[in-house]
VMD Tcl script that draws the C-alpha trace (Angstrom):
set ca {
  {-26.07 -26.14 14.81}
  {-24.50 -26.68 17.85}
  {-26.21 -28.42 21.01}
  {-23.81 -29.56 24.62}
  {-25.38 -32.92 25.16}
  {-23.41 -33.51 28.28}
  {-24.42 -32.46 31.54}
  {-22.59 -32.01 34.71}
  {-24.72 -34.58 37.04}
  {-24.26 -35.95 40.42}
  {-23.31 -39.89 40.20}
  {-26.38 -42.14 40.71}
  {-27.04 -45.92 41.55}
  {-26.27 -46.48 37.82}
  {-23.99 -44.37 35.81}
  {-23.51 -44.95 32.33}
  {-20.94 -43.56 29.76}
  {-21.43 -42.99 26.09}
  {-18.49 -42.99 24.02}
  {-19.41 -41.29 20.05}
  {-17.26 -41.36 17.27}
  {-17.84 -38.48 14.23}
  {-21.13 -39.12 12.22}
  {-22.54 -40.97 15.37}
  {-26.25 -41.05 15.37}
  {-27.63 -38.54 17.52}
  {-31.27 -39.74 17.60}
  {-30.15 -43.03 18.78}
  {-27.70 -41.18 21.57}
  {-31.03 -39.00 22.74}
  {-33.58 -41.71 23.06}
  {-31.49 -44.18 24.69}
  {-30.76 -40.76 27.49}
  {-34.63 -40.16 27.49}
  {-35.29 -43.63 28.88}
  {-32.87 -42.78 31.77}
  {-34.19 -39.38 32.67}
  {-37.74 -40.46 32.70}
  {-36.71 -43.16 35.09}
  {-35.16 -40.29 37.48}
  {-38.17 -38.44 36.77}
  {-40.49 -41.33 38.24}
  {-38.22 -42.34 41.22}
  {-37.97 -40.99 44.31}
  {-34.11 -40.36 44.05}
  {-32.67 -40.55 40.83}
  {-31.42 -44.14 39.57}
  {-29.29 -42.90 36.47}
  {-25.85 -40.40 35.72}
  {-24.63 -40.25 32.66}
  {-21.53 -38.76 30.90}
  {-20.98 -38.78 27.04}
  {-17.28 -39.02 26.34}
  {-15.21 -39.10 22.92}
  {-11.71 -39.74 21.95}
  {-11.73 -37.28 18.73}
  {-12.08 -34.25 20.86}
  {-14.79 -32.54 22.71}
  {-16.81 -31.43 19.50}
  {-18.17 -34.10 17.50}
  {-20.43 -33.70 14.76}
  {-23.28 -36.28 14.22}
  {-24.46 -38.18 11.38}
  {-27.43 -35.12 10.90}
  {-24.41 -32.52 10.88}
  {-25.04 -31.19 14.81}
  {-22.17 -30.97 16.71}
  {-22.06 -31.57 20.29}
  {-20.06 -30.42 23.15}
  {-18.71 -33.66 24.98}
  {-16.15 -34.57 27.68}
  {-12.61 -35.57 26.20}
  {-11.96 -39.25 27.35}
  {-8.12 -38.00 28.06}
  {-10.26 -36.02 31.20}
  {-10.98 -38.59 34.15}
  {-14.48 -40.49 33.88}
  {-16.57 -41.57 36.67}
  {-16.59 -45.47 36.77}
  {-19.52 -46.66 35.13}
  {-21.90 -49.61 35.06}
  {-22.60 -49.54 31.47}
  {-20.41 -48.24 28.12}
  {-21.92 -47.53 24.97}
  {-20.41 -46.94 22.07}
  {-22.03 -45.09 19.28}
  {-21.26 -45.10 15.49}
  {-22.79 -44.74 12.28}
  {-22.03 -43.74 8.95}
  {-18.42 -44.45 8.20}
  {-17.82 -46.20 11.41}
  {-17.21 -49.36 9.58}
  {-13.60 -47.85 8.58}
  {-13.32 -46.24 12.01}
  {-10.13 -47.53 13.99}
  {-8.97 -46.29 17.10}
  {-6.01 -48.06 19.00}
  {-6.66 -46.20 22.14}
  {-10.26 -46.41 22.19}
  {-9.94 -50.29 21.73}
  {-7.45 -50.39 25.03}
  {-9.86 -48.07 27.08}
  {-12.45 -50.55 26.23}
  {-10.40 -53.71 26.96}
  {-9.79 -51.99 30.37}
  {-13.26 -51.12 31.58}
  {-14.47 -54.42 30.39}
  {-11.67 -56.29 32.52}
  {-13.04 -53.85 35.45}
  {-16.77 -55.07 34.80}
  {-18.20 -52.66 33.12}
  {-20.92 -53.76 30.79}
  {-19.91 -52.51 27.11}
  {-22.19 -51.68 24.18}
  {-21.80 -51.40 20.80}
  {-24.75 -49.70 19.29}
  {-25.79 -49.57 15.53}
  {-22.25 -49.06 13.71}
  {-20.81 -48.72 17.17}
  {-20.36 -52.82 16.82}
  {-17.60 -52.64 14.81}
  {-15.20 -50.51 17.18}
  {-16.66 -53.28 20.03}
  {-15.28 -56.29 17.76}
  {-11.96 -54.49 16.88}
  {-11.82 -54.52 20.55}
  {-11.72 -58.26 20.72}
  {-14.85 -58.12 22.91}
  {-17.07 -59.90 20.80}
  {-15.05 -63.19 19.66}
  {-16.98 -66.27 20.08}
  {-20.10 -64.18 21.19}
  {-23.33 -63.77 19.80}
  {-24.12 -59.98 17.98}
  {-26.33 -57.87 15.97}
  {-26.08 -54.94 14.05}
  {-28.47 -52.76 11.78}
  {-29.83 -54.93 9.09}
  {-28.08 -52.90 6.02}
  {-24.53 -53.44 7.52}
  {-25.04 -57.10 8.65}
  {-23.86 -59.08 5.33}
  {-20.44 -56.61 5.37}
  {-20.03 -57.21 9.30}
  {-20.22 -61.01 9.06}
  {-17.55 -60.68 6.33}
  {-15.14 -58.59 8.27}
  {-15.76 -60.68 11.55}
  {-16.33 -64.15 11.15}
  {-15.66 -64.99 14.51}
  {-18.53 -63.22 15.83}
  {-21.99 -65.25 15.61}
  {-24.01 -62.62 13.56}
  {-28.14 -62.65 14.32}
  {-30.62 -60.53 13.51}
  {-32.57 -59.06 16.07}
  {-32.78 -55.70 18.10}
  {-30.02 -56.24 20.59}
  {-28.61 -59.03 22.43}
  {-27.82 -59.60 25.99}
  {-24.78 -61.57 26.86}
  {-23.70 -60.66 30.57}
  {-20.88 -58.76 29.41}
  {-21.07 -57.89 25.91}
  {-23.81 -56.17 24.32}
  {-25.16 -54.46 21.02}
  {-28.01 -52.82 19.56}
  {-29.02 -52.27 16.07}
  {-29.25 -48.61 16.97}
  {-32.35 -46.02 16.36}
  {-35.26 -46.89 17.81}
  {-33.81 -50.42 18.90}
  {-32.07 -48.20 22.00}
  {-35.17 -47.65 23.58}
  {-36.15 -51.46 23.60}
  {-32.67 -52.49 25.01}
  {-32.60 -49.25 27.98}
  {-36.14 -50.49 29.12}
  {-34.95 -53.95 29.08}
  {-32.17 -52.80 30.90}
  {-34.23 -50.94 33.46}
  {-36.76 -53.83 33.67}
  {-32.85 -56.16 34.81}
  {-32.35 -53.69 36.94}
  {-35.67 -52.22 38.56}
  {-38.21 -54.42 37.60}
  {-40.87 -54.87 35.22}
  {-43.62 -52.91 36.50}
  {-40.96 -49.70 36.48}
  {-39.79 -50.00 32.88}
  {-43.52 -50.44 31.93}
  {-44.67 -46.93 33.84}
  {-41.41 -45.70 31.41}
  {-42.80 -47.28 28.59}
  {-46.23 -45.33 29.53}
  {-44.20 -42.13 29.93}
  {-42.67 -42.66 26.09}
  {-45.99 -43.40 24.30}
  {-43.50 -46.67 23.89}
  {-45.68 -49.51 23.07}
  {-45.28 -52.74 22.84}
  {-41.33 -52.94 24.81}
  {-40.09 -55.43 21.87}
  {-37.66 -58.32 22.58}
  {-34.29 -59.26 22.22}
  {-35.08 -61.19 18.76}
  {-37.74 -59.19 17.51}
  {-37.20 -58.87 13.96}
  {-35.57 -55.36 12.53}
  {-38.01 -54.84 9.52}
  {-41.39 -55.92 8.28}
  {-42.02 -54.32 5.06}
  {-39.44 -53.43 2.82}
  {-41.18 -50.33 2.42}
  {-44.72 -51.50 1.78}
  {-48.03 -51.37 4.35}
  {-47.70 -54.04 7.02}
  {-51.45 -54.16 7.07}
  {-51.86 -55.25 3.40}
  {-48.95 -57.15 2.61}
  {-49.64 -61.12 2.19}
  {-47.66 -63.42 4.49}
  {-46.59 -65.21 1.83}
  {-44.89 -62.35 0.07}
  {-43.42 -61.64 3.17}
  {-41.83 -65.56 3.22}
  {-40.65 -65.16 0.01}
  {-38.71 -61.88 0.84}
  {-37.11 -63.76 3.12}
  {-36.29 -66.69 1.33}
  {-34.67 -64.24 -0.97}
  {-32.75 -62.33 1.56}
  {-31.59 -65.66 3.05}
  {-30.27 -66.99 -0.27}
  {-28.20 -63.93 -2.08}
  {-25.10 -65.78 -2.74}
  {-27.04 -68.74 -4.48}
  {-30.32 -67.27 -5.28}
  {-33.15 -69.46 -5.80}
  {-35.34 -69.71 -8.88}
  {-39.03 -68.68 -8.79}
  {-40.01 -72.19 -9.11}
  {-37.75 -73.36 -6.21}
  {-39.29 -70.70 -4.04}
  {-42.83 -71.39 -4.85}
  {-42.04 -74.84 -4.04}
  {-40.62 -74.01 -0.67}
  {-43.81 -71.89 0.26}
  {-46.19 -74.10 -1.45}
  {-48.06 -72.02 -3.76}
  {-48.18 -71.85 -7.47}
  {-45.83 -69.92 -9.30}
  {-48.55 -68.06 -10.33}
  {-49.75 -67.21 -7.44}
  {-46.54 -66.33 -5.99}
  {-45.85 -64.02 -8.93}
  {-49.13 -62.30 -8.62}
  {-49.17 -61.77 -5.57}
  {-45.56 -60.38 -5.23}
  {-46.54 -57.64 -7.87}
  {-49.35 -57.09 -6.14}
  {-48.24 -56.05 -3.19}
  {-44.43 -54.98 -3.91}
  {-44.70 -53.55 -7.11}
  {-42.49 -55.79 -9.26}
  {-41.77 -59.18 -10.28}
  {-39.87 -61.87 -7.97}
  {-37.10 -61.58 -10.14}
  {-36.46 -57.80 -9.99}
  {-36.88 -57.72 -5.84}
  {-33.91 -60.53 -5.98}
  {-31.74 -58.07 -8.06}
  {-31.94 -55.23 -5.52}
  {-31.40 -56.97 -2.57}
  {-28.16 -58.70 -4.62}
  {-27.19 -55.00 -5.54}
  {-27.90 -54.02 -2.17}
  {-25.77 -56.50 -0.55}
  {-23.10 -55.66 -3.26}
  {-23.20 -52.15 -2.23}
  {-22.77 -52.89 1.10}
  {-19.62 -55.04 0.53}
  {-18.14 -52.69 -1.65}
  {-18.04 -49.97 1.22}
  {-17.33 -52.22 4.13}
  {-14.89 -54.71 3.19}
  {-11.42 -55.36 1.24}
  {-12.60 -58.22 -0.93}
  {-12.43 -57.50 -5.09}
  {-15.18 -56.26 -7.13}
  {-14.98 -60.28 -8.79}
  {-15.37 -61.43 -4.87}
  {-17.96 -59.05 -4.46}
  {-19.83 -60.06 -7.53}
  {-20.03 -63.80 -6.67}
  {-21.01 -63.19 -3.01}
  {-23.66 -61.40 -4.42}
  {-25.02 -63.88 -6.55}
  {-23.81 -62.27 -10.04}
  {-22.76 -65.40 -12.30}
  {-20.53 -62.60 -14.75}
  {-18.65 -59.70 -13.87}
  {-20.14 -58.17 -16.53}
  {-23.36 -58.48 -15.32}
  {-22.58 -57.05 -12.32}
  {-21.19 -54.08 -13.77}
  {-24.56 -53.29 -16.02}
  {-26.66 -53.87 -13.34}
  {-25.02 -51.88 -10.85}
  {-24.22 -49.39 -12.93}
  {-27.59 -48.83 -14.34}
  {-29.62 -48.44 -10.97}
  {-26.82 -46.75 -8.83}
  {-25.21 -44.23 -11.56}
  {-22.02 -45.17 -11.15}
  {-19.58 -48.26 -11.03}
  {-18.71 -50.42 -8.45}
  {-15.41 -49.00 -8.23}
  {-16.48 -45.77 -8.51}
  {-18.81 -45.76 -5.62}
  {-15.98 -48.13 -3.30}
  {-13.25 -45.08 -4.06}
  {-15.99 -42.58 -2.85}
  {-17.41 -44.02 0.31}
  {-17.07 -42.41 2.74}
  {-14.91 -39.12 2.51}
  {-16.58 -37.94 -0.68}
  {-19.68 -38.01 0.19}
  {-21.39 -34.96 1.32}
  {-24.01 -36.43 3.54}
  {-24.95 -40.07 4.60}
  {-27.67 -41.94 2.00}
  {-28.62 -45.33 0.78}
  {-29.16 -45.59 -3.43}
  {-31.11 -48.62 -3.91}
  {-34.22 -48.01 -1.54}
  {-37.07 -49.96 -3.06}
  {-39.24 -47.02 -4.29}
  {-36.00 -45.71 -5.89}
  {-35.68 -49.48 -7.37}
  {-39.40 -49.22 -9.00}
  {-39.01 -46.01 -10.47}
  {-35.91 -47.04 -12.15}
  {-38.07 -50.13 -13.25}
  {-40.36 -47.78 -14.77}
  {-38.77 -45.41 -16.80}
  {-38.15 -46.41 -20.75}
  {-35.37 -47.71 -21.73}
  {-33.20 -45.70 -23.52}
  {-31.98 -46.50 -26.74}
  {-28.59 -46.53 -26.81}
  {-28.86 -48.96 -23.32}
  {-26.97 -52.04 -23.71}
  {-26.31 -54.97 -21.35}
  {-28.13 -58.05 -20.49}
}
mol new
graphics top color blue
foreach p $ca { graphics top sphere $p radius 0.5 }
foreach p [lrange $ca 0 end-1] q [lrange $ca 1 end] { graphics top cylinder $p $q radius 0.2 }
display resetview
């Protein structure tokens, strides 16, 4: 399917470019837009332009496999207030020499530049973000903080330094453009967009980018959400049941109870996915060794690893590295949690090995 996302628009107060790579996310790209053009739709005269812009040509095809009919950044672009750049799957291996220069430039002309979800990277490989504070989506952030460790990594939504931004990307966009708006136009204004949307509440800067891990918000425990944490925050040196019972100040009991309650498995197993998880993610997103890999993943053995990975992604380590991302038909993420349980629950086979 093919879809021309960029319209021929008179320049308003505010013009903003958007600059995609291939496999950008398109949903992102559409909502962020949306936020604009119900803003022109409630103004008297209309407050936003936009153009969307690529240096790989003027078709590029989107993460969901639509391509889109965009202006080729070798063509003159209106000056803008705001750049976004927009990236997803495979973006992490993206590298673009003159992209990085363009970006350089409109930055030293004052142009406020975005990196959104993936789009991050291609903003750091800019130099843009040394010494600055940044977020990205939450499955990417353990491989970014690797490749960039002069960037102050946070989790959150977006953040808003005066020059630099980023966004975790999907629904984050919206949050950040009615920010944005609100900076620009006031708070009542971004609200009546917000009304427009169905968009409620407009979350913050540092609201947190997930809740559940897949299960109910409205039944899940507090406490199981703490310890989720407390294992997410720990994958290099994981901590023992005991230690994290301690921490929350519960029994162990209780702790485990309650995590199988509500999660579906023991503490134990929930630390293993997130430690494959964040192996996975290293594997595809970085040069360090499977053995490097392994121990920043909190695998004492290499051997371990192997098994472990092996057994709940199909394939090994090496495997899936040498196949990310050419070979791979279509985006995806092995490892979800309610892949993780049914792999839990199926018998063991017979001829299984391992630890």
């Amino acid at each position: 399917m093919e879809i021309n996302v960029s319209p021929k628009m008179a320049k308003a107060q505010t013009h903003v470019v958007f600059v995609v790579v291939p496999r950008f996310n398109i949903t992102t790209l559409i909502t962020i837009i949306e936020a604009m053009r119900i803003a022109n739709y409630l103004a008297p005269v209309p407050v936003f332009s936009w153009e969307i812009a690529s240096f790989d040509g003027t078709k590029v095809t989107a993460s969901n496999g639509m391509t889109t009919t965009v202006e080729a950044v070798g063509e003159e672009l209106r000056p803008a207030q705001f750049t976004f750049v927009l990236g997803s799957w495979g973006t992490e291996h993206y590298s673009n020499k003159p992209l990085n220069a363009w970006l350089r430039r409109q930055a030293r002309a004052g142009t406020r530049i975005c990196g959104v979800e993936l789009g991050c990277y291609i903003v750091a490989r800019a130099g843009l973000l040394d010494g600055k504070s940044a977020t990205i989506h939450w499955s990417w952030m353990s491989g970014f903080r690797e490749t960039f460790d002069h960037v102050d990594v946070r989790e959150g939504l977006f953040t808003l330094d005066s020059k630099v931004l980023t966004c975790a990307g999907g629904l984050a966009g919206v949050d950040l453009m009615l920010r944005l708006i609100e900076e620009l136009h006031g708070s009542s204004f971004s609200g009546e967009i917000a009304d427009q949307m169905l968009h409620h509440p407009i979350r913050s800067a540092t609201s947190p980018q997930r809740s559940t891990m897949g299960r109910s918000t409205e039944t899940m425990l507090p406490l199981v959400r703490e310890a989720m944490t407390l294992i997410e925050t720990n994958i290099e040196e994981p901590l023992t049941v005991p230690e994290i019972a301690d921490l929350l100040d519960v029994s162990q009991r209780q702790l485990e109870r309650q995590f199988k309650k509500h999660v579906g498995c023991t503490v134990v197993q929930f630390g293993l996915l997130r430690r494959l998880q964040n192996a996975r993610l290293l594997l595809i997103s970085t040069e360090m060794s499977i053995r490097q890999i392994a121990t920043a993943s909190g695998f004492n053995t290499l051997s371990h690893f192997a098994y472990s990975f092996g057994k709940f992604f199909g394939r090994r380590p090496s495997d899936y590295r040498e196949a990310w991302p050419e070979n791979e038909p279509a985006p995806s993420w092995p490892g979800s949690l309610s892949d993780f349980l049914k792999t839990l629950n199926k018998k063991p086979s017979k001829r299984s090995g391992g630890p």
